[in-house]
mmCIF file of the C-alpha atoms, coordinates in Angstrom:
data_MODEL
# 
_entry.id   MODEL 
# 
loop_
_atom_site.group_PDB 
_atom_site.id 
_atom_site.type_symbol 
_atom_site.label_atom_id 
_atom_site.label_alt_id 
_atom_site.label_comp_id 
_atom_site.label_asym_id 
_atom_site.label_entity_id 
_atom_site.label_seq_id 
_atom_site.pdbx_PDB_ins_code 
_atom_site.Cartn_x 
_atom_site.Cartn_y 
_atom_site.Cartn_z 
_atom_site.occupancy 
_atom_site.B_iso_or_equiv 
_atom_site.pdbx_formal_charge 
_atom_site.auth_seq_id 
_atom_site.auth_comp_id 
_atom_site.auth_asym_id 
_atom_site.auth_atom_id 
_atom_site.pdbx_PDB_model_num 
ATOM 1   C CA . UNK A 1 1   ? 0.000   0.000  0.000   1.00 0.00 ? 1   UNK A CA 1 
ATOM 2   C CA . UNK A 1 2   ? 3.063   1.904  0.698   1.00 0.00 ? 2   UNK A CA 1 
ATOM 3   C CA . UNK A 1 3   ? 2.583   5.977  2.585   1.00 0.00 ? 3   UNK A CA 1 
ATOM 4   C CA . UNK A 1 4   ? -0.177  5.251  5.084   1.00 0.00 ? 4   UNK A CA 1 
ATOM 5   C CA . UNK A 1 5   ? -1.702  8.883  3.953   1.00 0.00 ? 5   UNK A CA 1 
ATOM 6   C CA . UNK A 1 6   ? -2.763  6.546  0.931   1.00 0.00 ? 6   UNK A CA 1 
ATOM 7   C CA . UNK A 1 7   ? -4.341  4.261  2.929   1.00 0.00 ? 7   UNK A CA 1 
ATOM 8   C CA . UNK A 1 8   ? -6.578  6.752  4.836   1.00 0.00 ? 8   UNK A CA 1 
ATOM 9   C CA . UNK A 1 9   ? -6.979  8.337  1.022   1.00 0.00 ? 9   UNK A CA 1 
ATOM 10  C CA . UNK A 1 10  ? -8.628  4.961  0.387   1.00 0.00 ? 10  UNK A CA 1 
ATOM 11  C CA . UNK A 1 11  ? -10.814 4.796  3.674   1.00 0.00 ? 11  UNK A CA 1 
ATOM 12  C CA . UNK A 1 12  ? -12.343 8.570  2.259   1.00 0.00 ? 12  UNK A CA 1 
ATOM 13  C CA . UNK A 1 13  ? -13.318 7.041  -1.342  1.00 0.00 ? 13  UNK A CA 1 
ATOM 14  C CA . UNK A 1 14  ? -14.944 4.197  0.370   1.00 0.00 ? 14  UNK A CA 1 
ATOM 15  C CA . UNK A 1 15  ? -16.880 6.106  3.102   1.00 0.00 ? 15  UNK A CA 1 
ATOM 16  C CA . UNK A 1 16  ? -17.999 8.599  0.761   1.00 0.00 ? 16  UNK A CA 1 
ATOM 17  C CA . UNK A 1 17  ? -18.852 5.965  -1.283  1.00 0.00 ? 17  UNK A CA 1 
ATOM 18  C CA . UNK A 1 18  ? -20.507 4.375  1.448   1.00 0.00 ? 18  UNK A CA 1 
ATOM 19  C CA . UNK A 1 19  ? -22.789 7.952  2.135   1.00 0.00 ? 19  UNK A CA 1 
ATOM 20  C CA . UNK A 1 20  ? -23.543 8.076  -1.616  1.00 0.00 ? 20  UNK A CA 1 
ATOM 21  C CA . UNK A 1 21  ? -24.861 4.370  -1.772  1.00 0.00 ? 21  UNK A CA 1 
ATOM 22  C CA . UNK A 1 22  ? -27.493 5.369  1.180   1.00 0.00 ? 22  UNK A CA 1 
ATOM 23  C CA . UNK A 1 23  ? -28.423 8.518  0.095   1.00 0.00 ? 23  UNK A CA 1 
ATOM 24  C CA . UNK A 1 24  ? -29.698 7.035  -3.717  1.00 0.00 ? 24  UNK A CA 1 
ATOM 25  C CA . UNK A 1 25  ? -31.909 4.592  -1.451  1.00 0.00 ? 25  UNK A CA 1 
ATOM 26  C CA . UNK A 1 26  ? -33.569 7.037  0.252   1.00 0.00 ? 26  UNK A CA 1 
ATOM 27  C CA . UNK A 1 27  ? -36.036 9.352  -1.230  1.00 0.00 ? 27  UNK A CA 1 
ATOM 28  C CA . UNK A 1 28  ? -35.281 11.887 -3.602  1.00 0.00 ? 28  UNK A CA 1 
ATOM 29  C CA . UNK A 1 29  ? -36.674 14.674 -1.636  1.00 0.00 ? 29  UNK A CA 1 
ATOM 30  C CA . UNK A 1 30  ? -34.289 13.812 1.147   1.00 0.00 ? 30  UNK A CA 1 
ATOM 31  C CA . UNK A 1 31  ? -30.909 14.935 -0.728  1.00 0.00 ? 31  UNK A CA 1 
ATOM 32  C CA . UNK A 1 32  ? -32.400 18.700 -0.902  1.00 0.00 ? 32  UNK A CA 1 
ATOM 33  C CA . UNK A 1 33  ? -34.294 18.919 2.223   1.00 0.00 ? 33  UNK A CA 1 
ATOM 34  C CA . UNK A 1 34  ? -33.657 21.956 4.564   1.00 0.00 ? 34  UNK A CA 1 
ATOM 35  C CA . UNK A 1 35  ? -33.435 21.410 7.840   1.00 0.00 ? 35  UNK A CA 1 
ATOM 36  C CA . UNK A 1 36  ? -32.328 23.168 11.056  1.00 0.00 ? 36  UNK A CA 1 
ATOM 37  C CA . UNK A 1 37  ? -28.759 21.756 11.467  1.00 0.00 ? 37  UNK A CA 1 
ATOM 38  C CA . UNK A 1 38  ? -25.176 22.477 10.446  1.00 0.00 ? 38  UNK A CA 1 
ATOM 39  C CA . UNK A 1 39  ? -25.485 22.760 6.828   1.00 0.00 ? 39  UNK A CA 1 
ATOM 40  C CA . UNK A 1 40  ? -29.429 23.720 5.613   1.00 0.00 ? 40  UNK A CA 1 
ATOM 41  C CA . UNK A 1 41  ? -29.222 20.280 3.231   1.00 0.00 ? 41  UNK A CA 1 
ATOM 42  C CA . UNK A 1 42  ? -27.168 17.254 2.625   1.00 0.00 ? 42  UNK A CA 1 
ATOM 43  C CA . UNK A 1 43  ? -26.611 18.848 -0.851  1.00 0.00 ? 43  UNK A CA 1 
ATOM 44  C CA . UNK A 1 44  ? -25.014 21.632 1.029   1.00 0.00 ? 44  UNK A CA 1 
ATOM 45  C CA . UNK A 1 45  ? -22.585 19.254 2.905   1.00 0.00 ? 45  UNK A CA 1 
ATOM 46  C CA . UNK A 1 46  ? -21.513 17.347 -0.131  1.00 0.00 ? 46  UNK A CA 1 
ATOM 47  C CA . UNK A 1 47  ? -21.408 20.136 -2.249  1.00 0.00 ? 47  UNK A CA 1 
ATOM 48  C CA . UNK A 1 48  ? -19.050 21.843 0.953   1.00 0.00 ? 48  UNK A CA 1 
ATOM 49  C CA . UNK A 1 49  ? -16.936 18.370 1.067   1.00 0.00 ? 49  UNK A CA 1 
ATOM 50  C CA . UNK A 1 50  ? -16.493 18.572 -2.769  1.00 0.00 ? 50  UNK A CA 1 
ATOM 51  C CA . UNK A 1 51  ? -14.917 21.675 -2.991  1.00 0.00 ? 51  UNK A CA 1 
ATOM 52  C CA . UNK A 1 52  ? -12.634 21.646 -0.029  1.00 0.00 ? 52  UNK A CA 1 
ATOM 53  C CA . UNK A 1 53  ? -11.404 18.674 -1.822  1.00 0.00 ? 53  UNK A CA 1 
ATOM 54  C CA . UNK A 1 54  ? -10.877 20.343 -5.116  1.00 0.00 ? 54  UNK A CA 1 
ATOM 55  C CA . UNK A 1 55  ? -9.302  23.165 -2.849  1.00 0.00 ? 55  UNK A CA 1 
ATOM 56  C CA . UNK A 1 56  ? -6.792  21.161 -1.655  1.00 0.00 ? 56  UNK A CA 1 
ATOM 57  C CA . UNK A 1 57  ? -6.128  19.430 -4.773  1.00 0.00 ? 57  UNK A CA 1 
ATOM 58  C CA . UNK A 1 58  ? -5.646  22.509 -6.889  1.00 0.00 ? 58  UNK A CA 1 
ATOM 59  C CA . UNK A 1 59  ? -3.361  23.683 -3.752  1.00 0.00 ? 59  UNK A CA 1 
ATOM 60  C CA . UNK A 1 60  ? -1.077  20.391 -4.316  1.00 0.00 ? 60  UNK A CA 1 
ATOM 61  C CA . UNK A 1 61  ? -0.657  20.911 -8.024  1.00 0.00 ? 61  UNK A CA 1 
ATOM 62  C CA . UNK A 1 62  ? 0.406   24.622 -6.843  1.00 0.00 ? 62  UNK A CA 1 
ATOM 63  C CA . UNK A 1 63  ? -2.257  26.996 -6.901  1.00 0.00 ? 63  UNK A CA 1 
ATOM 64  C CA . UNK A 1 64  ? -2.550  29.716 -4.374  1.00 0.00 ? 64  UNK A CA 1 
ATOM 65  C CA . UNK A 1 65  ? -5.007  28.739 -1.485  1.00 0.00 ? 65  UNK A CA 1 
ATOM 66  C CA . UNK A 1 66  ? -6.437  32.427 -1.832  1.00 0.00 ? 66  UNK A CA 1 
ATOM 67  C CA . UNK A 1 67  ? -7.075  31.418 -5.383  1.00 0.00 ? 67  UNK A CA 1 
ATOM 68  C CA . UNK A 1 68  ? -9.049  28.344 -4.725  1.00 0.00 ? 68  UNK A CA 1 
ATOM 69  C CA . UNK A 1 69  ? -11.117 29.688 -2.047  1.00 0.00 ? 69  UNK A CA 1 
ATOM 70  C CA . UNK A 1 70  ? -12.217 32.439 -4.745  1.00 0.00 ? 70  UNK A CA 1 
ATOM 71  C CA . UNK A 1 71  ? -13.415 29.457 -7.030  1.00 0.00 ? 71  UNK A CA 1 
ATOM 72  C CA . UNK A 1 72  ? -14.895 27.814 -4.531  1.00 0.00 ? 72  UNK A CA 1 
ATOM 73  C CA . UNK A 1 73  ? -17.010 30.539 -3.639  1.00 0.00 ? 73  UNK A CA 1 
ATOM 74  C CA . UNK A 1 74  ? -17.872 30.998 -7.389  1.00 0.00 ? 74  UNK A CA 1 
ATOM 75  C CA . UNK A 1 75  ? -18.558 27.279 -8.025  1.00 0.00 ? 75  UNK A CA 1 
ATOM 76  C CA . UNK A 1 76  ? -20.727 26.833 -5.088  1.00 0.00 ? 76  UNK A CA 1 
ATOM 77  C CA . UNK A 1 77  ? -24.291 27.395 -6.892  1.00 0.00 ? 77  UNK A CA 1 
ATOM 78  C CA . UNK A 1 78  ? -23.101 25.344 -9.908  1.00 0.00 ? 78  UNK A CA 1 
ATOM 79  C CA . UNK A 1 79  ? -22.016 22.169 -7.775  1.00 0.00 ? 79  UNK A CA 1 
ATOM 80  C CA . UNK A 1 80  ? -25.366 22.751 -5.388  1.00 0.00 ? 80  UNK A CA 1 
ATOM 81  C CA . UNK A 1 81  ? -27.685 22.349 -8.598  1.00 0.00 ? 81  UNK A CA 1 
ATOM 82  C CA . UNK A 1 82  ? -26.011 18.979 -9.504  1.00 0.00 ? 82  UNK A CA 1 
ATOM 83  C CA . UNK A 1 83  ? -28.148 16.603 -8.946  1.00 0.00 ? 83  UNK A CA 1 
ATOM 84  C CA . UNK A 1 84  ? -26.581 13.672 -6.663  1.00 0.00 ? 84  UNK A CA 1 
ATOM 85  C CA . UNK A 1 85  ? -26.014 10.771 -9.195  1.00 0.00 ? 85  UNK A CA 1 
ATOM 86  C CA . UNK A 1 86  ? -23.783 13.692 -11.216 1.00 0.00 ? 86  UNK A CA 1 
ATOM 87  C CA . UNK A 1 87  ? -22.003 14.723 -7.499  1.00 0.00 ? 87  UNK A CA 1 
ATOM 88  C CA . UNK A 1 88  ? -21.166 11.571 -7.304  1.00 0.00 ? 88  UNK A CA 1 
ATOM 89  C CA . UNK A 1 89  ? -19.223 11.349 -10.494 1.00 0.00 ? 89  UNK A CA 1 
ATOM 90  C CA . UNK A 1 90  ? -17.465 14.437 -9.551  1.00 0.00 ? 90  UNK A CA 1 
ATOM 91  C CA . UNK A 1 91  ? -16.185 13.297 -6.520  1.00 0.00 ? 91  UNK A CA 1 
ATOM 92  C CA . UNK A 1 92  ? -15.105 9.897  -8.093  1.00 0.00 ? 92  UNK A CA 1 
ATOM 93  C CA . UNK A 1 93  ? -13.255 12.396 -11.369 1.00 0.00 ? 93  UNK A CA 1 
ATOM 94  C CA . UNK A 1 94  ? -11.564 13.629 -8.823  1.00 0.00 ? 94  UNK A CA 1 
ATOM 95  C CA . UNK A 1 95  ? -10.841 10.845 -6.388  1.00 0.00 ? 95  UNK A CA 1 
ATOM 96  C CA . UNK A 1 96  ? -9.139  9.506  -9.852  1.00 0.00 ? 96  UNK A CA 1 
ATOM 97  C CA . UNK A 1 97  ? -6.805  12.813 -9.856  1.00 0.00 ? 97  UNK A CA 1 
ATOM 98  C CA . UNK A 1 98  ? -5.948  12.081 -6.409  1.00 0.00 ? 98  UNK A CA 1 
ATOM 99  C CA . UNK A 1 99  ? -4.957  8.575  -6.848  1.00 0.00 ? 99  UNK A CA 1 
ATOM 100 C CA . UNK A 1 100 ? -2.529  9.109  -9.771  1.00 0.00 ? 100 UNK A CA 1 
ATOM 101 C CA . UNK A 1 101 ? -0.948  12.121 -8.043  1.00 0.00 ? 101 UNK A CA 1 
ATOM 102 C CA . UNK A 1 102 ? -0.433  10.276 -4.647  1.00 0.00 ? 102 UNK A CA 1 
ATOM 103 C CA . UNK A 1 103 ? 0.912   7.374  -6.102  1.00 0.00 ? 103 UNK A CA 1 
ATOM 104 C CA . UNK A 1 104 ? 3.957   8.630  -6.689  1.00 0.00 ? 104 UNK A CA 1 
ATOM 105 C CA . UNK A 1 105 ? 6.462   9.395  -4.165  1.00 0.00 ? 105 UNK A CA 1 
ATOM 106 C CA . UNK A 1 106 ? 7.660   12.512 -5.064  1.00 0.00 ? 106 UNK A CA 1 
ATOM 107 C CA . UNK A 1 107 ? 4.231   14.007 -4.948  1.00 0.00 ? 107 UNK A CA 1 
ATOM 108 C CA . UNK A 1 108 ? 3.505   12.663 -1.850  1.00 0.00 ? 108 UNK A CA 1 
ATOM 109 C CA . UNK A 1 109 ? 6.376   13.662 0.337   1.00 0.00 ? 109 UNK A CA 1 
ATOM 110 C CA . UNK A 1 110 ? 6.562   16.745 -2.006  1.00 0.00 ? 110 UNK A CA 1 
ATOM 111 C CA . UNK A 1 111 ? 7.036   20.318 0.558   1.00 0.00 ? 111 UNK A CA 1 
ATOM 112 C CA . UNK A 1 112 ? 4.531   22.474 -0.104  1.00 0.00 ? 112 UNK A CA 1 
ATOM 113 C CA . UNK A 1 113 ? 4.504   26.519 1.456   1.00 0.00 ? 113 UNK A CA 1 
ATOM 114 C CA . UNK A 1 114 ? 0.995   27.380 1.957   1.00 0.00 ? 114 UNK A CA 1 
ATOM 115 C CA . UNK A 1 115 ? 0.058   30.676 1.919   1.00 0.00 ? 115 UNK A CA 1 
ATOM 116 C CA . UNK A 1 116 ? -2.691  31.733 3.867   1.00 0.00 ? 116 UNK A CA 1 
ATOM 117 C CA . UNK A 1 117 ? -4.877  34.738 2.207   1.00 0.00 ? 117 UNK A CA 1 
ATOM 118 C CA . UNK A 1 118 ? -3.862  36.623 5.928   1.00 0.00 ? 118 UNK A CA 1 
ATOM 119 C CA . UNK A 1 119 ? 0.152   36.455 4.576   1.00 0.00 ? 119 UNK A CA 1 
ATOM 120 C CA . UNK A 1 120 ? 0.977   33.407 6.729   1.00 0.00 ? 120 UNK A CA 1 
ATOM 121 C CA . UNK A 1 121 ? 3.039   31.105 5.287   1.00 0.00 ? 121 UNK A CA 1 
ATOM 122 C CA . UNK A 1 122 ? 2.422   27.489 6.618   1.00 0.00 ? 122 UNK A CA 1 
ATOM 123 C CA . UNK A 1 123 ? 5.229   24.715 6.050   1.00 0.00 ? 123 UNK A CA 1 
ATOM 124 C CA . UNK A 1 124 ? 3.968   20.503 5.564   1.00 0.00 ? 124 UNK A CA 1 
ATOM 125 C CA . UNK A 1 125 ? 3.856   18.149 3.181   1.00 0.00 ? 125 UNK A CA 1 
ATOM 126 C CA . UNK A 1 126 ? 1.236   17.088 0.726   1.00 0.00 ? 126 UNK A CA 1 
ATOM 127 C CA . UNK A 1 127 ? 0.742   13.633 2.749   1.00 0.00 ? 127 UNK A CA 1 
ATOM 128 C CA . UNK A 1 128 ? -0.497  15.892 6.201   1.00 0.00 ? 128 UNK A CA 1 
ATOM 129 C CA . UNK A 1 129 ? -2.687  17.673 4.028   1.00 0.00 ? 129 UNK A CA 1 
ATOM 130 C CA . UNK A 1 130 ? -4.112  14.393 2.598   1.00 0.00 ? 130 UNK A CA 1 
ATOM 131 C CA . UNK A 1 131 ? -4.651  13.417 6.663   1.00 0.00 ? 131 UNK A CA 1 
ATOM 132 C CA . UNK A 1 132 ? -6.684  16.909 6.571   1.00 0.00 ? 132 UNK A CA 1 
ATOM 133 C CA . UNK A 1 133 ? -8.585  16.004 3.830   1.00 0.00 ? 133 UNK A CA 1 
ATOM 134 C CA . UNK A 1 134 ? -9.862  12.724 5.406   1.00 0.00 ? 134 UNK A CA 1 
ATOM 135 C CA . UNK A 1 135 ? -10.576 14.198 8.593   1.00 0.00 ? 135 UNK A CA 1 
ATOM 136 C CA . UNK A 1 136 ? -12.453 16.984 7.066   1.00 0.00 ? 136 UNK A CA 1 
ATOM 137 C CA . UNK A 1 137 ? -14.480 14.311 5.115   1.00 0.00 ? 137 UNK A CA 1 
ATOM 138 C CA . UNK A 1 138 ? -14.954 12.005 8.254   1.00 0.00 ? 138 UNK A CA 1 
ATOM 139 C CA . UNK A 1 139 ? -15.971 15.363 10.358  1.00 0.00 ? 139 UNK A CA 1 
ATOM 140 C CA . UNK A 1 140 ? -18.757 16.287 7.580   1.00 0.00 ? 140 UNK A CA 1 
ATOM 141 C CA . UNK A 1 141 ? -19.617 12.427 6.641   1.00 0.00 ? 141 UNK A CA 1 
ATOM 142 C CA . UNK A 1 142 ? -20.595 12.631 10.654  1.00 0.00 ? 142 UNK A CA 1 
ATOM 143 C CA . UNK A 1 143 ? -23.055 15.853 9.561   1.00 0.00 ? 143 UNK A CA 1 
ATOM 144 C CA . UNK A 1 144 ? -25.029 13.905 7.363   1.00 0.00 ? 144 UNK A CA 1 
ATOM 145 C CA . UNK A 1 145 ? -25.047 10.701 9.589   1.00 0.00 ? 145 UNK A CA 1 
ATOM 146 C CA . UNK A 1 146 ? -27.305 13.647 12.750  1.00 0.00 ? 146 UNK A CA 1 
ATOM 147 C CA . UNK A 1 147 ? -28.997 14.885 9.671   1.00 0.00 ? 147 UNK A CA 1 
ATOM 148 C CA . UNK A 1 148 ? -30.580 11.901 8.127   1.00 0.00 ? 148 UNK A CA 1 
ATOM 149 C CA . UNK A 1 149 ? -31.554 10.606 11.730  1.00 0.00 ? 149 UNK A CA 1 
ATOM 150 C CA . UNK A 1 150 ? -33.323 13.823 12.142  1.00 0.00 ? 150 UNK A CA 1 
ATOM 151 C CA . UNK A 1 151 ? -35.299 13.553 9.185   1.00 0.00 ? 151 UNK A CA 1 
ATOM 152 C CA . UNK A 1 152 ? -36.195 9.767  10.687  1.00 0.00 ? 152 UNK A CA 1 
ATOM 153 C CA . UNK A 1 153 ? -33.829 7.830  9.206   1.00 0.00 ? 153 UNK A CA 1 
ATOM 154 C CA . UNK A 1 154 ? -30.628 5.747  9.327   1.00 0.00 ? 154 UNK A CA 1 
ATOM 155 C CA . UNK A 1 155 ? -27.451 6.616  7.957   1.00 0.00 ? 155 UNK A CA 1 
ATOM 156 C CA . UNK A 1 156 ? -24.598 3.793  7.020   1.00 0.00 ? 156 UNK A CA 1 
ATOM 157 C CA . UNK A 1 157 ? -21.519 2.813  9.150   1.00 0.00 ? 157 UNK A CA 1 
ATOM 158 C CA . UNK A 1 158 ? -18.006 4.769  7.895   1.00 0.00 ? 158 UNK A CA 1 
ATOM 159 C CA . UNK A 1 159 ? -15.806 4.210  10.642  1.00 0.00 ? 159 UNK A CA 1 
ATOM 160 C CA . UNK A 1 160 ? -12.598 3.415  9.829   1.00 0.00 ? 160 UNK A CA 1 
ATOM 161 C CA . UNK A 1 161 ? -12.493 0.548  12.189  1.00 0.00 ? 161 UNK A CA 1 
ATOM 162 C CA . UNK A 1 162 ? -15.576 -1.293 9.888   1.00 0.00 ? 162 UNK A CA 1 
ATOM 163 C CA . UNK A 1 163 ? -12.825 -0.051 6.728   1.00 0.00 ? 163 UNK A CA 1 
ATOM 164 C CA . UNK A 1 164 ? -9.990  -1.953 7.885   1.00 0.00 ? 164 UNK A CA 1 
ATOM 165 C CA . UNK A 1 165 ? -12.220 -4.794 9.028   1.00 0.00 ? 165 UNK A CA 1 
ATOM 166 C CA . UNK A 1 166 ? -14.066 -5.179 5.133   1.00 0.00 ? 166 UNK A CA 1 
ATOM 167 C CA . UNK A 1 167 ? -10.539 -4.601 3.069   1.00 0.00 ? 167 UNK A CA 1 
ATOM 168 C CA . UNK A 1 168 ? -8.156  -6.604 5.669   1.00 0.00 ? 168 UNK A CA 1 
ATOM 169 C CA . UNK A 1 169 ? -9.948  -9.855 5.923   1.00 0.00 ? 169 UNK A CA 1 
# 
């Protein structure tokens, strides 16, 4: 498998994956609903997930982080009207771009200088950031999980543990 940041890159495809499965089984109408919670709709949390991803992806092929928060904020509307089944096939595009960039060394232990839109400069690697884009993923994949059981119904397991238990048997 080689850097374990590819590992846990793995464990994010397969719980989003996971999230998309039980979403298309539940009614349409629950993908768009607005509801009093963190995000108004699960549309809003995937659409959020999506382009944090992008974000950081555009960020490890060497865009400016003030840059991609710009696009993000003009993409928003356009990734919100997707319908889910066409989400999905974003995310997995992208998960694709991931995959070949992280699979080689270089790219993986490649340095990266951050630069914060406030001037800050922040010094890691692009394998820490992958560990923040899994985390952020987890923390939002745990949104929809309290928003589907407030609308009344279940959610899937993602946990990492249940991961590693499926793909290590």
């Amino acid at each position: 498998m080689g850097h374990p940041a590819l590992q846990l890159y793995d464990y994010h495809l397969w719980a989003n994956q996971q999230i998309f499965t039980r979403l298309k089984e539940l009614p349409e109408d629950v993908y768009r609903k607005e509801i009093q919670s963190v995000f108004p709709s699960i549309a809003d949390v995937l659409t959020h997930v999506y382009l944090s991803d992008k974000g950081w992806f555009d960020v490890f092929s060497g865009e400016r982080l003030e840059d991609t928060l710009k696009s993000a904020d003009q993409q928003k509307e356009e990734i919100l009207s997707k319908e889910i089944e066409e989400l999905e096939d974003m995310f997995l595009e992208l998960s694709d771009r991931y995959q070949l960039f992280l699979q080689k060394e270089e790219n993986i232990s490649l340095p990266l200088e951050i630069e914060h839109p406030s001037g800050d400069i922040m010094k890691t690697a692009a394998a820490d950031m992958v560990l923040h884009v899994v985390n952020h993923g987890t923390y939002h994949r745990g949104n929809i999980t309290a928003m589907l059981r407030q609308m009344g119904y279940a959610s899937v397991p993602t946990d990492y543990g249940i991961y590693l238990y499926i793909n290590k048997k």
